[in-house]
ZAMARGU-4260 file (C-alpha; in steps of 0.2 Angstrom, whole numbers, plus 5000, padded with zeros to 4 digits):
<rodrens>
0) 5101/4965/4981 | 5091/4962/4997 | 5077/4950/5000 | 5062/4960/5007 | 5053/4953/5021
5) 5033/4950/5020 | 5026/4960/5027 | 5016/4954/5041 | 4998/4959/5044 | 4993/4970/5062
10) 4982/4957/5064 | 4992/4942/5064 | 4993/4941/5084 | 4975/4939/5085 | 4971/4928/5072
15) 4988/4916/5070 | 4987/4904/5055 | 4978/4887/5058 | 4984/4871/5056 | 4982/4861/5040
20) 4977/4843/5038 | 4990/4830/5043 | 4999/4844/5052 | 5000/4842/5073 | 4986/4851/5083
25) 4990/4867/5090 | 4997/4866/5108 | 4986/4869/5123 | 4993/4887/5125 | 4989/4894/5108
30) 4969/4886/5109 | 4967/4893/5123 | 4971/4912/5116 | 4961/4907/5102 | 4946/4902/5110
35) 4951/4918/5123 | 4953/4929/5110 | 4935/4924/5101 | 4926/4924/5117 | 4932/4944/5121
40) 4929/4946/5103 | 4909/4939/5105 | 4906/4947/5123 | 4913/4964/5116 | 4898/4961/5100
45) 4886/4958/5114 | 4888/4969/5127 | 4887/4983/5112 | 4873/4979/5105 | 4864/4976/5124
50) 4871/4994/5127 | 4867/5004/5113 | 4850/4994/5115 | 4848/5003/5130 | 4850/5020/5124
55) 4839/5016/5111 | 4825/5012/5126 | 4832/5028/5139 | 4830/5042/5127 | 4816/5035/5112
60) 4804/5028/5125 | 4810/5039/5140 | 4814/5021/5153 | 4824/5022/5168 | 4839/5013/5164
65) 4832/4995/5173 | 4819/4995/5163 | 4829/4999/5146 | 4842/4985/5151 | 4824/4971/5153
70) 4819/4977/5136 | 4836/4976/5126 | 4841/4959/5134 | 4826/4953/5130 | 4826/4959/5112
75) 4843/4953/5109 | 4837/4937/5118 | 4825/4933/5104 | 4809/4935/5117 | 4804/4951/5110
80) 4800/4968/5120 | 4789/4968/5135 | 4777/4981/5126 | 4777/4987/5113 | 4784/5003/5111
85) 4776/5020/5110 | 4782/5034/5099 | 4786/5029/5079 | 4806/5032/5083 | 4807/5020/5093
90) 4797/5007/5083 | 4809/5012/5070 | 4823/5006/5081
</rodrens>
């Protein structure tokens, strides 16, 4: 009879097991894709949530797309809008 392999998971590359305690730390290579990896992961989070925060301000409040990217940055940034928006839509948003 044959011994089936495990069956390795798709995202195995991007998430590699850590080390244990009392096992040697990872070499310089592989933290470096980590940390890579989880910063692509974070800006990739940020950039859409500043962009769908921009449509939210272009077509609910009708802004120019500068104006839209101010308010979205500085919702996301925790400052809060510069006005306070106008139609109910957009206050749901």
């Amino acid at each position: 009879m044959i011994a089936k392999k495990p069956k390795q998971e798709s995202l195995s590359w991007f998430f590699p097991p850590l080390e244990r305690r009392g096992q040697p730390l990872a070499p310089r290579w592989l933290f470096a894709r980590r940390l890579a990896i989880n910063v692509g992961i974070a800006l990739t989070v940020v950039l859409a949530s500043l962009f769908a925060g921009m449509l939210g301000y272009r077509y609910l409040e009708g802004l120019s797309w500068l104006r839209s990217f101010g308010h979205a940055a500085m919702i996301l940034g925790g400052m809060g809008p510069y006005q306070e928006p106008v139609g109910d839509g957009s206050k749901l948003f």
